[in-house]
N, C-alpha and C positions, 0 to 999 in steps of 0.2 A: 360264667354265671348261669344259673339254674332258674328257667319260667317254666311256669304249666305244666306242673306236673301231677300226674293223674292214673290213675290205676284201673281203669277198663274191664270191665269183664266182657270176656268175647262169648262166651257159652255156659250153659249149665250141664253138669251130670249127678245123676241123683245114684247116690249110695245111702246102705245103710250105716248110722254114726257108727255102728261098735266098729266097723271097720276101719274108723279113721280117731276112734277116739277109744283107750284101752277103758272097759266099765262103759262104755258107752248100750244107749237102748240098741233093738232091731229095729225103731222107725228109721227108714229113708228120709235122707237131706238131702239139700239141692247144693254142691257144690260149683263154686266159680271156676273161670280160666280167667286170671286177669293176666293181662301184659303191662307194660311202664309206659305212657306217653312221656316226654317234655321237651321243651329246646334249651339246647347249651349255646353261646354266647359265639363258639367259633365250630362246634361239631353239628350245629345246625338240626333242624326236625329228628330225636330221636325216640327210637322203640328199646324196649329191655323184653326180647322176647316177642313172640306175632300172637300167642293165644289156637284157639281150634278155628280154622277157617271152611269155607264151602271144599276146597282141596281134598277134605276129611270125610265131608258128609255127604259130597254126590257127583256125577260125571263119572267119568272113564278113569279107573284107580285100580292096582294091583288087588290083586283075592286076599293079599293077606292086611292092607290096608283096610279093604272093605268089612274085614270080619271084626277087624282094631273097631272098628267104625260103629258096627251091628253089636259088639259085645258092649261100650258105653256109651251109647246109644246121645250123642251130645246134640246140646240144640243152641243152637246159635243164637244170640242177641245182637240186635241192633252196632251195637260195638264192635262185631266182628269184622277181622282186615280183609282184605284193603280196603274197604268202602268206609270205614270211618276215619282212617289217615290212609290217603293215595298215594303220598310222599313221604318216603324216607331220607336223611342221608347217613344215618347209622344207627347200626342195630346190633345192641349185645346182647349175649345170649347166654342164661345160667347153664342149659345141659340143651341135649337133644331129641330129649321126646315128644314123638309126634304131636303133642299138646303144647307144644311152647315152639315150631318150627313151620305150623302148616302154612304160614302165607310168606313166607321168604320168599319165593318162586314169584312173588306178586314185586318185589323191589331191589329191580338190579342193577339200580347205581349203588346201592348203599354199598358203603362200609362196615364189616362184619367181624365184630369184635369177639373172641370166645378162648378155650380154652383148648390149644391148637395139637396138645398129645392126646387129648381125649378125641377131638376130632378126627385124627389121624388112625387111635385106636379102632374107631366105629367105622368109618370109612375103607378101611383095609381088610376088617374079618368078610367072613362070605355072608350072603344075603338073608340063607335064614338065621345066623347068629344077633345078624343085626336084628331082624324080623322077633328074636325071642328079648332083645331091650327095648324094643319099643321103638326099634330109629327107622326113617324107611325113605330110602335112599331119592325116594322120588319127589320128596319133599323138600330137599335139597337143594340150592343151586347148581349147576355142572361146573360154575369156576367157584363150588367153595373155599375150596382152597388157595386159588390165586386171590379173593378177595378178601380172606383171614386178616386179622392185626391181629398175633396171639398175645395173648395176657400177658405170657411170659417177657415178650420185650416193653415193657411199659413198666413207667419207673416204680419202684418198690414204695411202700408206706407204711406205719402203724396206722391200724383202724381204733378208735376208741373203744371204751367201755368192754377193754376184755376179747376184744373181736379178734386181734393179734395182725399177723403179718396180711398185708395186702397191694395191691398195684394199684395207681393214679392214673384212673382211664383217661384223663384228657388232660394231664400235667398242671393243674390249676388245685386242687386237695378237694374239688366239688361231688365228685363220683370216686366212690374207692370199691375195686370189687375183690370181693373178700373169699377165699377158699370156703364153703363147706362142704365135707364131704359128707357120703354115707348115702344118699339116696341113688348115685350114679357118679360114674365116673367121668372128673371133669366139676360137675357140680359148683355153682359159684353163685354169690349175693353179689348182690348190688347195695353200698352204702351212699346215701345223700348226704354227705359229713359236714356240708354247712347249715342245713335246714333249722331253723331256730330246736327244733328237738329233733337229733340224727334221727332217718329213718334207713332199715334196710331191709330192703325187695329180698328175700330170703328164696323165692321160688319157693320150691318144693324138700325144703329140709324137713319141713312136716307139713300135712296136711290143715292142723287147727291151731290156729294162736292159743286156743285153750287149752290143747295136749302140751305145748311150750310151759304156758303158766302153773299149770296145775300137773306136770312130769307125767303126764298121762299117752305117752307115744304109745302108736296098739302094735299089736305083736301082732300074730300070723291071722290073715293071710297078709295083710299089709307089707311083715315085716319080710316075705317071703321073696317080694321085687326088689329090697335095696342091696346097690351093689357091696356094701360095708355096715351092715348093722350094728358092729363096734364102735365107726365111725360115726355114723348115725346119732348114736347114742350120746356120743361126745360133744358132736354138732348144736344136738337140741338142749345140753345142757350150756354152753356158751354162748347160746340164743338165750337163754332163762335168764342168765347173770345177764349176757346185756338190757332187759327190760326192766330186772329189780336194779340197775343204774341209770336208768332215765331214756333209754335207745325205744325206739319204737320200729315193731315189726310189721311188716307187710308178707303174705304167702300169697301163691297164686291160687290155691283153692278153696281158702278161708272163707265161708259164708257169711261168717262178719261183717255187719257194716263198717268202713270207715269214717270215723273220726274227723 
């Protein structure tokens, strides 16, 4: 069973819309970093993702970190981890960019649920390859791996409303985390499938629920960082039908208020 759940923004970064929304102005918005809080019933205090933490934005951090740092210049809010949850004991993870991984290092009893050939992929290439996806190894746990549960062994599901195949993170149909791909490889939502109206944590399949609504996904330079823009493309139309069927979305950088 699913309490307190809650969608946090750890930080803001301001870009200009047209870059996140295709027709969009050149005014600057203030985009979110949210992460997932809630408690499950036997998996106990969890995160969906850690958000931008102080790891990112100051101390002793690689040059190529720091410049991650100086080019989107993020500022913290109040929310950001660990100081607004000090205790984990499991944390799933949509992908691995710096923006969704910087306070792992902060909680290492948890259990760490992800997508274990994507991890393996990033973890294995060399340091600037990783450095040109956005992943940086120092943000990482040193036993990520010995503390993985991959997706892949958790039992299989259908997701509703079109979502298609997906795994039963904690064998109960409460959390179902759902393939999409296109932004990065690995890539995965998180579905709440009991919530009186499914909700699902989509990450970063796009950056606005309004590019979703209104097929408005932007092209370059946006569309320049996703690993599959075919896929992308596919993604954010299977996100559309799930909303004109009743699913409600969640993104991690959506300025939107929630609902």
């Amino acid at each position: 069973m699913i309490s307190g759940l809650a969608f946090p923004n750890s930080a803001c970064v301001q870009v200009p819309e047209r870059i996140v929304l295709k027709g969009g102005r050149w005014t600057r918005i203030d985009l979110a970093v949210r992460y997932v809080r809630f408690t499950h019933s036997r998996a106990g205090t969890c995160l969906i993702d850690t958000g931008y933490s102080s790891r990112v934005t100051r101390g002793p951090r690689s040059w190529p970190l720091m410049a991650y740092a100086a080019i989107l210049r993020p500022r913290l809010t109040p929310d950001a981890l660990p100081a607004a949850c000090p205790d984990a004991d499991t944390i799933l993870l949509t992908h691995l960019h710096g923006d969704h991984v910087s306070a792992l290092r902060d909680y290492p009893g948890a259990r760490l649920i992800a997508d274990a050939a994507a991890t393996d992929h990033f973890l294995d290439m060399s340091a600037l390859s990783r450095t040109r996806h956005g992943v940086f190894k120092e943000l990482l746990p040193e036993d990520f791996r010995q503390r993985l549960v991959p997706l892949d062994s958790l039992a299989g599901a259908q997701a509703p409303f079109g979502l298609g195949s997906a795994r039963d993170v904690f064998g109960d149909g409460e959390v179902l985390a759902v393939p999409l791909p296109g932004h990065m490889r690995g890539h995965t939502g998180y579905l709440f499938a009991r919530q009186p109206t499914p909700i699902l944590y989509a990450g970063d399949a796009d950056w606005l629920a309004q590019a979703i609504r209104e097929i408005r996904s932007p092209g370059a330079p946006a569309r320049w960082i996703l690993d599959d823009p075919k896929a992308g493309q596919e993604t954010a139309a299977r996100l559309n039908a799930f909303t004109r069927l009743g699913g409600k979305i969640v993104l991690c950088h959506d300025p939107e208020p929630l609902a």
